[in-house]
C-alpha positions in Angstrom: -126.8 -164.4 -243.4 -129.4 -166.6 -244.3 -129.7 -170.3 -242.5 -131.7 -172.9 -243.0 -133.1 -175.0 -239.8 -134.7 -178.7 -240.1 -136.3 -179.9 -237.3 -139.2 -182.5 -238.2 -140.0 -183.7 -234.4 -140.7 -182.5 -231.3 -138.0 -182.5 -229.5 -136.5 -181.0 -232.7 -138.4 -178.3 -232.5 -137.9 -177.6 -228.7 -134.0 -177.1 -229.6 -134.8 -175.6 -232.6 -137.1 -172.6 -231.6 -134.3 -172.0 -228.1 -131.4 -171.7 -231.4 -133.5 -169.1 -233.3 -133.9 -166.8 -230.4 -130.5 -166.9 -229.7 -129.8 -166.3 -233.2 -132.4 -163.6 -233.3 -129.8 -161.5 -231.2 -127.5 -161.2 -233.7 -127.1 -157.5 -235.6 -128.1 -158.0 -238.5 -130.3 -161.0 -237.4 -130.2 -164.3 -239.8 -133.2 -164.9 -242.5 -133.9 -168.2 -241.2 -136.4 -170.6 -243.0 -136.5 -174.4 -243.1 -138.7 -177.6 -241.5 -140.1 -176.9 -237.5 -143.2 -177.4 -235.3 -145.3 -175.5 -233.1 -142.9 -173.8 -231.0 -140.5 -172.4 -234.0 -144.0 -171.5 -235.3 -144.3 -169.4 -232.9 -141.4 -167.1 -233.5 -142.5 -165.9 -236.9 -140.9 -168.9 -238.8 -143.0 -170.1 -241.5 -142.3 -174.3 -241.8 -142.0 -175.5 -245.8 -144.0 -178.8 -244.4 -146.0 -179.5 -241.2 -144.2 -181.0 -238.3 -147.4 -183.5 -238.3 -146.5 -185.0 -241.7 -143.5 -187.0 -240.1 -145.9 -189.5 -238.9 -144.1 -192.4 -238.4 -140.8 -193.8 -235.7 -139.3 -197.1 -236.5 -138.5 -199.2 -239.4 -141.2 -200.9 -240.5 -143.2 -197.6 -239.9 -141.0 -195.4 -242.0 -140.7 -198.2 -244.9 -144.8 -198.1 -245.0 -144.5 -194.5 -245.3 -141.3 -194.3 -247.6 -143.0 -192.9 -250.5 -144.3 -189.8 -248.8 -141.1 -189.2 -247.3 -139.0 -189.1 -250.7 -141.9 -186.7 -251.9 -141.0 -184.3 -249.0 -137.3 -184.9 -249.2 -137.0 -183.7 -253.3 -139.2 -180.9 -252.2 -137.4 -179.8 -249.2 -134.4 -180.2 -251.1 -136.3 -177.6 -253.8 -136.9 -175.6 -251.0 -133.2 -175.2 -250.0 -132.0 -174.6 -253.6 -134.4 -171.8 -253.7 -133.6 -169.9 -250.8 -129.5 -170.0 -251.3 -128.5 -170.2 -247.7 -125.1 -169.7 -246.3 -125.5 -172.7 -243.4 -128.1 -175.7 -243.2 -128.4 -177.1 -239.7 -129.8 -180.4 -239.1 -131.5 -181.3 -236.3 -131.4 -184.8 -234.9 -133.8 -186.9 -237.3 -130.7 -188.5 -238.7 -131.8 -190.5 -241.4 -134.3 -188.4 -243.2 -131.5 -185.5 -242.5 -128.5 -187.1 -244.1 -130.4 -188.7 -247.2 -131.8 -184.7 -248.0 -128.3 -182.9 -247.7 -126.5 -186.0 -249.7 -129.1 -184.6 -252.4 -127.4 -181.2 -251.7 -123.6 -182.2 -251.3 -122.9 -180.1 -254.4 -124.1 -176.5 -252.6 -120.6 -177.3 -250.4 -118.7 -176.4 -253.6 -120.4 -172.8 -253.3 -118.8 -172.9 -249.3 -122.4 -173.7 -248.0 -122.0 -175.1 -244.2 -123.5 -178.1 -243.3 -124.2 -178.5 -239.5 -126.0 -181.2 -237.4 -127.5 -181.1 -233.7 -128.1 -184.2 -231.4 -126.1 -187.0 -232.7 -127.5 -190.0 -234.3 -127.2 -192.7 -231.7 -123.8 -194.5 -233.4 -123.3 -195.8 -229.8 -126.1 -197.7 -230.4 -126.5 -199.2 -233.1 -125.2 -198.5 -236.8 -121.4 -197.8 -236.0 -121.0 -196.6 -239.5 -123.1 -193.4 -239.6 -120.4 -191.6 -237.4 -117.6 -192.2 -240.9 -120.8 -190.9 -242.8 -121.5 -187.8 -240.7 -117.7 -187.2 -240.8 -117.8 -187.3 -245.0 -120.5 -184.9 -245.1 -121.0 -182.2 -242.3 -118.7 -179.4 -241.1 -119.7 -179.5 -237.6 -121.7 -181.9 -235.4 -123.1 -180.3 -232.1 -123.4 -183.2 -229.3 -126.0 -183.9 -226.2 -123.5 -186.0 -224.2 -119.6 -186.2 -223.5 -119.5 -189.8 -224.5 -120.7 -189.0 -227.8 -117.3 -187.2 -228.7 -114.5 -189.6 -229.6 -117.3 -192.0 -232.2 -117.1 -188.8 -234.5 -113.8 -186.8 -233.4 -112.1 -190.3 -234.4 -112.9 -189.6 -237.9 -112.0 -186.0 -238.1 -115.4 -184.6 -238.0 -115.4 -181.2 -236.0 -117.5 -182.3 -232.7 -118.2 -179.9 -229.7 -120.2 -180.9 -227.1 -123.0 -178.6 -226.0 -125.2 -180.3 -223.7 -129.1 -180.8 -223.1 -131.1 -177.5 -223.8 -133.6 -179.2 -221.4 -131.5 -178.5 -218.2 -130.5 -175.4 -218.9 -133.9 -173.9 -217.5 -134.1 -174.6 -213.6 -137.4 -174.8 -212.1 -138.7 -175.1 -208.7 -139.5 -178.9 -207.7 -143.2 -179.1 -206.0 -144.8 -182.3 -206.4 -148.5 -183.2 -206.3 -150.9 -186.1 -206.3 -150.8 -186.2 -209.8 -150.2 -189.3 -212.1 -149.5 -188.0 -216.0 -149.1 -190.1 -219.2 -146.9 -189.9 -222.0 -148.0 -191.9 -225.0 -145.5 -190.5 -227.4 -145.0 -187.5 -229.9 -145.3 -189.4 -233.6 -148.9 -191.0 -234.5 -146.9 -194.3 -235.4 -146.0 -194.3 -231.7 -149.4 -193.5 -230.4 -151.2 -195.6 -232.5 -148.3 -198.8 -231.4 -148.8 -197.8 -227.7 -152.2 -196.3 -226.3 -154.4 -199.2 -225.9 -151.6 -200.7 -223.6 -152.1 -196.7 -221.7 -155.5 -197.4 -222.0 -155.3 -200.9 -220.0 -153.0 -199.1 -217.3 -155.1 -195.8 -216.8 -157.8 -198.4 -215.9 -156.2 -199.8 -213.4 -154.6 -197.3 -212.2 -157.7 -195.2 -211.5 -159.6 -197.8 -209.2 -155.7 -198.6 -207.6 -154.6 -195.0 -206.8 -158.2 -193.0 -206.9 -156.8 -190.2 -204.8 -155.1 -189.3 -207.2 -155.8 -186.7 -210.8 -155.1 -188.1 -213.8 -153.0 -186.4 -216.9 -152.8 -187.5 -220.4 -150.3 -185.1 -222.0 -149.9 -185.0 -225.9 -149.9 -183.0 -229.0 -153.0 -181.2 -230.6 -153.0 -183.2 -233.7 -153.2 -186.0 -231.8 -155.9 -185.2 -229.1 -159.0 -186.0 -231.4 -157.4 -189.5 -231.3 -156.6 -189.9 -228.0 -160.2 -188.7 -226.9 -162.1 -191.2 -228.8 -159.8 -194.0 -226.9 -160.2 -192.6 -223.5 -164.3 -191.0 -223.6 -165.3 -194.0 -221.7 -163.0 -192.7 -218.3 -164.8 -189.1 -219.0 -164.1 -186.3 -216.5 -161.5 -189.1 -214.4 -158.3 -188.0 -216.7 -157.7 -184.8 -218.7 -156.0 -184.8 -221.7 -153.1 -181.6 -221.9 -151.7 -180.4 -225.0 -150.6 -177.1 -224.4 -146.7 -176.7 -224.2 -146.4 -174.6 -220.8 -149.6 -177.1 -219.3 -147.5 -179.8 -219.7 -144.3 -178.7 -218.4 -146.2 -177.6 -215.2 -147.8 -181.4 -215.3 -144.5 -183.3 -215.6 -142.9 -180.8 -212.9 -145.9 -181.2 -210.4 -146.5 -184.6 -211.0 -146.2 -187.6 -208.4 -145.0 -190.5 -210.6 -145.2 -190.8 -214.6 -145.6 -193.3 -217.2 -143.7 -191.9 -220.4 -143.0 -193.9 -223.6 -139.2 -194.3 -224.0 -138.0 -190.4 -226.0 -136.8 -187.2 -225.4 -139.5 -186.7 -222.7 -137.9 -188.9 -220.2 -135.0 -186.1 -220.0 -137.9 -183.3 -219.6 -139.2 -185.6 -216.1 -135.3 -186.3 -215.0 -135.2 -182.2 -214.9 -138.1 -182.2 -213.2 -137.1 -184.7 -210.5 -140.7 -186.9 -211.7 -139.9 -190.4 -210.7 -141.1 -192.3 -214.5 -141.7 -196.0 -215.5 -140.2 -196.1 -219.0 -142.6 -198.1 -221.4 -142.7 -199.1 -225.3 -144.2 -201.2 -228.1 -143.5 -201.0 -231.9 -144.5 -203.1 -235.1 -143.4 -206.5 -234.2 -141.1 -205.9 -237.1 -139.3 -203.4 -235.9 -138.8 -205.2 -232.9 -137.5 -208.0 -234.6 -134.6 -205.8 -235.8 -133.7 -203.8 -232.9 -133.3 -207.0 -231.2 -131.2 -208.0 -233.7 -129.1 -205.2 -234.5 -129.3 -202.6 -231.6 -126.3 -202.7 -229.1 -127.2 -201.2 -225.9 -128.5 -203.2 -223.2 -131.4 -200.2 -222.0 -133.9 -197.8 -224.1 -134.4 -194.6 -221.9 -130.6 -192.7 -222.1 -130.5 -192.2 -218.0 -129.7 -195.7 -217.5 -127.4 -196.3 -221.2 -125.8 -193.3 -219.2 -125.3 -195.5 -215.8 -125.2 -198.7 -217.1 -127.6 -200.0 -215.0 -131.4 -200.1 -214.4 -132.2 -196.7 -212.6 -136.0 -196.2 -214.3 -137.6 -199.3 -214.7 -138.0 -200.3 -218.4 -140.9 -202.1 -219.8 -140.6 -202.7 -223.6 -142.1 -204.8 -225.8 -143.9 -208.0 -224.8 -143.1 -206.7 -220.8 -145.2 -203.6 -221.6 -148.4 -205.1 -219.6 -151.2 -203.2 -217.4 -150.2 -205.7 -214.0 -146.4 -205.4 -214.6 -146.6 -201.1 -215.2 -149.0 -201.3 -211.7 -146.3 -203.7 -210.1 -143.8 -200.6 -210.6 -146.5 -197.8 -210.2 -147.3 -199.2 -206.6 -143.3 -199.7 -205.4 -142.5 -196.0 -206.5 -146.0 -194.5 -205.2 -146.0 -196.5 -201.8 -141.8 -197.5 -201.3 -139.9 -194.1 -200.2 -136.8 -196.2 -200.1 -137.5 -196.8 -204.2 -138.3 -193.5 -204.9 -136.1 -191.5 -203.6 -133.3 -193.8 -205.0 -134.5 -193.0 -208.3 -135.3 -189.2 -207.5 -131.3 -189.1 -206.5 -130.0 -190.4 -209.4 -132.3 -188.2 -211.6 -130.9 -184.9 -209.6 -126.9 -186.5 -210.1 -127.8 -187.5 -214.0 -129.4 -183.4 -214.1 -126.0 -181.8 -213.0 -124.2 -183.3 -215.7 -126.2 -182.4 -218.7 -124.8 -178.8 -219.0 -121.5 -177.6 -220.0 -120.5 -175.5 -217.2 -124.0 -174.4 -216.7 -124.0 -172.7 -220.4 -126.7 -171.9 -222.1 -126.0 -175.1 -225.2 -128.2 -172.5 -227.5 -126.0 -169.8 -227.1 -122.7 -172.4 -227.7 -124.6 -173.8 -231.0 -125.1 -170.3 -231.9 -121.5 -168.9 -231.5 -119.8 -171.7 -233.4 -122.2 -170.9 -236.6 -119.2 -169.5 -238.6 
């Protein structure tokens, strides 16, 4: 069987690397070639294009950068038509995803599968994606229960899986570290780190007794140096995978931008202030068009304000400190959050299955 995998972020390439070695068990196991980052790397696949090229999040971001990513589509798409596979799977990253295999619709007539994993976010904001999805994949592999009925409505094959994050237990040991998340796309880094770089001052003449973390990606740590030399040996920058897994788990309190990470420190029982900035265009339209009332998913997934949120024009060095200080000095605020990340935890499997190994078996 050959299978094609697309995965062009990070957290895309965290499911898809945990899919391959399940698939890797199979007799005979899969030829498997396609789009993925560091960690798929790592288990001998070869990406057609660096994970590092998808630069940019947001809409005025990806509109600056639309050129390159229509270069990158027709030859991903070339790609594909070389290789012949049997099943393409999709992996979050919804819009460049469904504009490539639109350009592909016509391998379906040789009864080639078209799978996506991690639903776009239809909940909220453009409804219509979920009749779109529906139109053109076979099967659509869900994080969340609630994601069900937007796509079942419309026919579309839709199993829910769970989060591959929770599936791994670990052992909660805290420490008196603080960590930073700036973000996993340079667009992202580049919108947020002077605002880190105004709280990590603070923070390291307000909480001194503390060790400082800045936790990214290696082809973003030359960056990310040059804007923090001037703190020196006060806060190390972490971009190995298994380093920052043991940072989130061990550290005190964090400061993530709003993503996929913030699911990595609910497993980890890391109490997190939620933070984000973005083009001011961008803004301008996810004010105007997006739905839900909250960013990080913990609290779309209570309805209410469990991690304290800090976007846009609120993301400010003396309002992130405000927060920092309740959850570092209050037990009564941080154990209230601690409690609802450990309740959120227990319901992100699927009757404690590995969501790899459920991906994996409905491949047919």
């Amino acid at each position: 069987m050959k299978i094609v995998i697309l995965a062009t972020e990070p957290s895309g390439d965290y499911l898809g690397a945990k899919l391959i070695q399940e698939l890797n068990k199979k007799s005979p196991q899969p030829l498997i070639k396609g789009i993925g980052g560091e960690l798929m790397e790592n288990l001998k696949f070869k990406s057609w294009v660096k994970i590092s090229e998808f630069k940019a999040i947001g809409i005025y971001e990806v509109f600056k950068n639309l050129i390159r990513y229509l270069n990158i589509i027709k030859y991903t798409e070339k790609k594909i038509r070389e290789f012949t596979p049997d099943i393409i799977i999709t992996i979050d990253s919804p819009s460049f995803n469904y504009r490539l295999l639109k350009r592909l619709e016509d391998l379906k007539l040789n009864n080639v599968k078209f799978f996506h994993y991690v639903a776009p976010t239809v909940w909220a904001w453009k409804k219509y994606r979920a009749k779109l999805y529906a139109e053109l994949y076979d099967k659509l592999f869900v994080l969340f229960k609630f994601e069900r009925p937007y796509f079942t409505k419309y026919g579309l094959f839709t199993k829910h899986v769970g989060h591959q994050i929770f599936f791994e237990k670990a052992k909660i040991k805290k420490k008196k570290y603080l960590s930073f998340l700036p973000g996993s796309r340079l667009s992202e880094i580049n919108n947020n780190i002077d605002k880190f770089v105004s709280v990590i001052e603070k923070s390291l003449k307000k909480f001194n007794e503390y060790e400082f973390y800045l936790l990214t990606f290696k082809s973003h740590q030359r960056l990310i140096k040059e804007k923090i030399k001037k703190f020196g040996s006060k806060i190390k920058i972490v971009t190995d995978q298994k380093k920052k897994q043991r940072i989130m788990l061990e550290s005190y309190l964090s400061i993530a931008a709003s993503g996929s990470v913030t699911l990595e420190l609910a497993k980890y029982q890391t109490p997190m202030i939620v933070v984000y900035r973005t083009h001011f265009l961008t803004e301008i339209i996810i004010k105007l068009l997006v739905k839900t009332k909250y960013a990080s998913i913990i609290n779309i997934y209570y309805k209410k304000l469990v991690v304290p949120e800090l976007l846009f024009n609120k993301f400010k060095a003396d309002n992130v400190i405000l927060h920092m200080e309740r959850l570092i000095n209050s037990k009564v605020e941080r154990f209230k959050q601690i409690n609802k990340l450990k309740e959120f935890s227990k319901y992100m499997l699927v009757e404690n299955k590995n969501p790899s190994e459920i991906v994996a078996k409905y491949l047919k």
